[in-house]
VMD Tcl script that draws the C-alpha trace (Angstrom):
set ca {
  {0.00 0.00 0.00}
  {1.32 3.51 -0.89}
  {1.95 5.77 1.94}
  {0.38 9.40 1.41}
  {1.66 12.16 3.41}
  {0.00 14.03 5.88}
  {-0.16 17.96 6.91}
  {-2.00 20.77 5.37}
  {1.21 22.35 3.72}
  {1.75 22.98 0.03}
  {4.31 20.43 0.04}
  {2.33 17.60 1.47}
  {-0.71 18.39 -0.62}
  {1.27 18.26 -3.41}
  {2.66 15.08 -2.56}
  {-0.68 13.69 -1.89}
  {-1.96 14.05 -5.39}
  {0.86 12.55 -7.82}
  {0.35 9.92 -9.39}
  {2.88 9.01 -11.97}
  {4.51 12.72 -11.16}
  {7.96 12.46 -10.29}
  {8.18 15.23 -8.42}
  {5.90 17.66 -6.18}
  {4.38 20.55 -8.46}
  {4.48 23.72 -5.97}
  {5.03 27.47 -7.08}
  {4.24 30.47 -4.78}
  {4.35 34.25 -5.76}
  {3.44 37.67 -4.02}
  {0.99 40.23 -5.16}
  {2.75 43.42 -6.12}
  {1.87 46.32 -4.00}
  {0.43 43.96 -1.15}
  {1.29 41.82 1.33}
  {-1.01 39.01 -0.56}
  {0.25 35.68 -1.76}
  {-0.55 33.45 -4.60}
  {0.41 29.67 -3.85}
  {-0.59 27.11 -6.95}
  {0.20 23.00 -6.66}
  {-0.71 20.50 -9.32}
  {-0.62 16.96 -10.91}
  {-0.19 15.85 -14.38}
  {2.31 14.44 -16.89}
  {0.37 12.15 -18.92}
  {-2.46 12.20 -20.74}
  {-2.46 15.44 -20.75}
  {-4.47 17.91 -23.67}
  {-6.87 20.71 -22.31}
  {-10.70 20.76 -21.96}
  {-10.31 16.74 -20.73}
  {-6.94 16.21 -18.94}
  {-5.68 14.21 -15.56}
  {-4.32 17.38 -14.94}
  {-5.07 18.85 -11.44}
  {-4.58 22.15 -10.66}
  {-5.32 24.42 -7.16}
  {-4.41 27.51 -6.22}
  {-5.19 29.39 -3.63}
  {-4.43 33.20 -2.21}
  {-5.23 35.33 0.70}
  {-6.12 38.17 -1.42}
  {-9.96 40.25 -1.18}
  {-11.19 40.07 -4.58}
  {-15.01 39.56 -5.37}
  {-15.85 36.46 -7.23}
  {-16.67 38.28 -10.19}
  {-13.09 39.85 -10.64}
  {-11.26 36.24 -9.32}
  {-13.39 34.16 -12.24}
  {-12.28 36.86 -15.05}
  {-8.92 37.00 -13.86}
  {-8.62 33.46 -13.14}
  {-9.98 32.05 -16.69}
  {-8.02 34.81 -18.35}
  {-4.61 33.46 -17.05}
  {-6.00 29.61 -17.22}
  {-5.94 30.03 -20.80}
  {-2.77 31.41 -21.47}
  {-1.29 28.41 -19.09}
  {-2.90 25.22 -18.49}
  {-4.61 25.62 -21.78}
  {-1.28 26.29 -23.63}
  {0.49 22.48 -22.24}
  {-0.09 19.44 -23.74}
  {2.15 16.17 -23.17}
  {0.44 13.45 -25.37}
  {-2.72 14.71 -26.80}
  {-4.70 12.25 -25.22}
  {-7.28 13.08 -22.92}
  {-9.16 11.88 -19.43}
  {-11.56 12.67 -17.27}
  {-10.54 14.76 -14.02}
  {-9.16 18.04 -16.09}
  {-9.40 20.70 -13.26}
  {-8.43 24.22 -12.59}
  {-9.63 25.73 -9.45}
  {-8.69 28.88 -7.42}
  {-10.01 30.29 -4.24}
  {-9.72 33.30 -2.06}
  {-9.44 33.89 1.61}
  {-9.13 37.82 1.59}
  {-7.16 37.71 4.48}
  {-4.79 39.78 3.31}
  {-6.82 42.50 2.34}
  {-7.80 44.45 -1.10}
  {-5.35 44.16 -3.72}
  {-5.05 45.80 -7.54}
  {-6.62 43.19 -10.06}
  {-4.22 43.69 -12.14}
  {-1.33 43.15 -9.86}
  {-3.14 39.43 -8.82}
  {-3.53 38.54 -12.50}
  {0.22 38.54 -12.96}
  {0.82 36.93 -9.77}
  {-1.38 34.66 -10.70}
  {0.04 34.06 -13.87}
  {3.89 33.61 -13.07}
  {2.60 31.21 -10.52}
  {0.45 28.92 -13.10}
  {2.83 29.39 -15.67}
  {5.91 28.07 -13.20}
  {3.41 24.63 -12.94}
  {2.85 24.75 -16.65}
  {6.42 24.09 -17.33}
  {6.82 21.84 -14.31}
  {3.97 19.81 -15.60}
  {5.43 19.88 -19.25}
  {9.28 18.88 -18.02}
  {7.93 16.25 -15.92}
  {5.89 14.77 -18.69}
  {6.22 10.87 -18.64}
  {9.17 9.38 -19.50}
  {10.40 13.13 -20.38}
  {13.89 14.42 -20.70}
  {13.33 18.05 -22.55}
  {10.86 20.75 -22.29}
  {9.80 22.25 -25.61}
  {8.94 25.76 -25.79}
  {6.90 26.24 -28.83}
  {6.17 30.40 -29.49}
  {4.21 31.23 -32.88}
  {4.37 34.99 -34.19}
  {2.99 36.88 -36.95}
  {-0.12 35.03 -37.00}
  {-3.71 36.01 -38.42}
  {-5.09 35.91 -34.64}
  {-4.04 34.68 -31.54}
  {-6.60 31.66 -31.78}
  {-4.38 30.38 -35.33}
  {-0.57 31.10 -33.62}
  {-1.89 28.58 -30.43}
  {-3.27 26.15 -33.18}
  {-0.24 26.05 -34.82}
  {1.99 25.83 -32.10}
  {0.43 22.84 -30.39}
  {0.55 21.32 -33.75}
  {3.96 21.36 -33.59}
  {4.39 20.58 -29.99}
  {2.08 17.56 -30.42}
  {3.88 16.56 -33.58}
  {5.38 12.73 -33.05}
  {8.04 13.34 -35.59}
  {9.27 17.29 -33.79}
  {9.33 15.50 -30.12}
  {11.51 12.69 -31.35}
  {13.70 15.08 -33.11}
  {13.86 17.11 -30.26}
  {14.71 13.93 -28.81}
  {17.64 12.59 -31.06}
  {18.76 16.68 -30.86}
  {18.43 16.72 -34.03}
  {17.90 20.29 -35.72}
  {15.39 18.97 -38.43}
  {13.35 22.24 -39.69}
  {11.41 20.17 -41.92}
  {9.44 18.32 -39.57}
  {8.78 21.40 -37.72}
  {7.36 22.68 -41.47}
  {5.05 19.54 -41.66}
  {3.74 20.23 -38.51}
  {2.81 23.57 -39.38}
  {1.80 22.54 -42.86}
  {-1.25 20.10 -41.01}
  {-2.70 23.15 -40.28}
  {-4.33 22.98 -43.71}
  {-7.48 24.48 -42.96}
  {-5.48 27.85 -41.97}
  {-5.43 29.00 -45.73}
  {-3.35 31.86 -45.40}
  {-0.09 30.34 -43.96}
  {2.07 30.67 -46.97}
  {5.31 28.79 -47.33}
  {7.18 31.84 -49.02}
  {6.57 33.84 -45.67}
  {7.30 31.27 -42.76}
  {10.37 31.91 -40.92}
  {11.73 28.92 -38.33}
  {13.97 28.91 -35.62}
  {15.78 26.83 -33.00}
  {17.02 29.26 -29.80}
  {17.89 32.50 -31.66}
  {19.18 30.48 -34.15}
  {16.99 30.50 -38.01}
  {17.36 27.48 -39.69}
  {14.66 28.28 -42.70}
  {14.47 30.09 -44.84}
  {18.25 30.74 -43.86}
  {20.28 27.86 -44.69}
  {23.01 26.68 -41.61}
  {26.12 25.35 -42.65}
  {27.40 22.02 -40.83}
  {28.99 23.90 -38.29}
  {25.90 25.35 -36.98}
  {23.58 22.12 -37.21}
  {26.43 20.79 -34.98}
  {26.12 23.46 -32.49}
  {22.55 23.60 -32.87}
  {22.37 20.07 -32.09}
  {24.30 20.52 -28.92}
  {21.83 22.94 -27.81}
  {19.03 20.44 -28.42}
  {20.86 18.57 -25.70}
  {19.80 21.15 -22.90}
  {17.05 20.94 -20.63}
  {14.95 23.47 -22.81}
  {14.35 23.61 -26.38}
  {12.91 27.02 -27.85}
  {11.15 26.59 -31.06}
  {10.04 29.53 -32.75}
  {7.76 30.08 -35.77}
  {7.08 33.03 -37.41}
  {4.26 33.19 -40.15}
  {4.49 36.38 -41.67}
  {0.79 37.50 -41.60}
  {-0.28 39.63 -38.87}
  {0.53 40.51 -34.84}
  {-1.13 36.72 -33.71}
  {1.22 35.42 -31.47}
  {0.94 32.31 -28.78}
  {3.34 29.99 -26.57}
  {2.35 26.17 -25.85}
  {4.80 23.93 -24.03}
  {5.25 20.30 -24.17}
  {8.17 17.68 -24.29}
  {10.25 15.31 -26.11}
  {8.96 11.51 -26.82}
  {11.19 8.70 -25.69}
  {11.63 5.11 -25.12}
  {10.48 6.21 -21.36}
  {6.88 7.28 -22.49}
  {6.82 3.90 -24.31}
  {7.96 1.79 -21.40}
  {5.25 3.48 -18.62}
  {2.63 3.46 -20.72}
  {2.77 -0.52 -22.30}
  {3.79 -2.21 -18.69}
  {0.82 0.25 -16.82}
  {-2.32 -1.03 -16.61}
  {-5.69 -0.03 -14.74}
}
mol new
graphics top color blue
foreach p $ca { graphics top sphere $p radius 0.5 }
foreach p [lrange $ca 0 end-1] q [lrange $ca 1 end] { graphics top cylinder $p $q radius 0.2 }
display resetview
């Protein structure tokens, strides 16, 4: 029988909800201009796609803000973080984002609370992402230029869901093309045109600018970090979005065919 920790701390609330996690999911912040504090935990790093995840998400802060203002705030940061990560693509049943406020601390600016709110979910977006299953790379995925904001996130998570990128990212191997199919399955999104797409790995721009071998070697070496940046810009209007995800190994393979339920 597992043994779940006890106490009412972050920590040990954290603890209590992994499941394949391999590590706690805690991130705190403070509320600019207050003495308010955000504090976020969560679980997740499989099967993992927003609208139905097993992703579990609470946080919680001492700030006095009517329910009206938390909910806008709240939903307005959800979707620029929980609803930018996605691990596998596939989907479950227990997909939850909640937040509640003890006011404790007093009246704060909204404003300042929806970017407290925001470094904090976005520090357990990319925990969630680098702890994806079997996972040894985050991938950063930021689409620019785009018609809207609504067509840069649908291309981006087509390329951060792409088999073919996270197994490059992978084998660190710099290989702009599968990034280009990836954006290229977007085929309902008429208006991305070749001629004006502009790739990149880091700071580096591997199409339409060509890289010698000496840069695919160093770019490759810079696949081998922790974090891979993949940027895409599509040369139509001020769209932009960021998704995160990871690479796809042997790892993913193993816990998912020995796991059963």
């Amino acid at each position: 029988m597992p043994v779940h920790p006890t106490g009412t701390s972050a920590d040990a609330i954290a603890d209590g909800i992994m499941t394949t996690d391999t590590v706690r999911k805690v991130a705190t912040g403070t509320v600019e201009g207050s003495t308010a504090t955000v504090v976020g935990i969560a679980k997740g790093v499989g099967m993992i796609e927003p609208d139905m995840a097993t992703m579990i998400a609470v946080v919680l802060t001492d700030a006095h803000v009517t329910a009206d203002d938390l909910d806008r705030v709240f939903r307005r940061v959800v979707d620029r973080t929980f609803n930018c990560v996605s691990i596998d693509t596939d989907t479950s049943t227990s997909d939850t984002a909640v937040v509640l406020a003890g006011g404790a601390a007093g009246a704060v600016d909204t404003d300042a609370l929806e970017r407290a709110m925001y470094e904090v979910c976005l520090d357990l977006t990319k925990q969630i992402a680098r702890d994806g299953e079997g996972a040894q790379t985050l991938i950063e995925v930021t689409v620019t230029g785009a018609r809207d904001d609504d067509q840069a996130k649908r291309v981006a998570k087509a390329v951060v869901n792409s088999p073919l990128v996270k197994t490059a990212v992978h084998g660190a191997d710099p290989n702009w093309g599968r990034v280009a199919m990836a954006v290229g399955k977007c085929s309902d999104d008429t208006d991305i045109d070749q001629a004006r797409v502009a790739i990149r790995f880091g700071d580096t721009e591997v199409y339409p600018t060509r890289v010698d071998e000496g840069g695919l070697a160093e770019l490759s070496v810079y696949m081998r970090g922790e974090t891979v940046l993949i940027g895409i810009d599509l040369g139509i209007a001020d769209g932009t979005a960021t998704v995160w995800g990871c690479d796809l190994t042997d790892g993913y393979v193993r816990i998912n065919a020995d796991y059963t339920t």
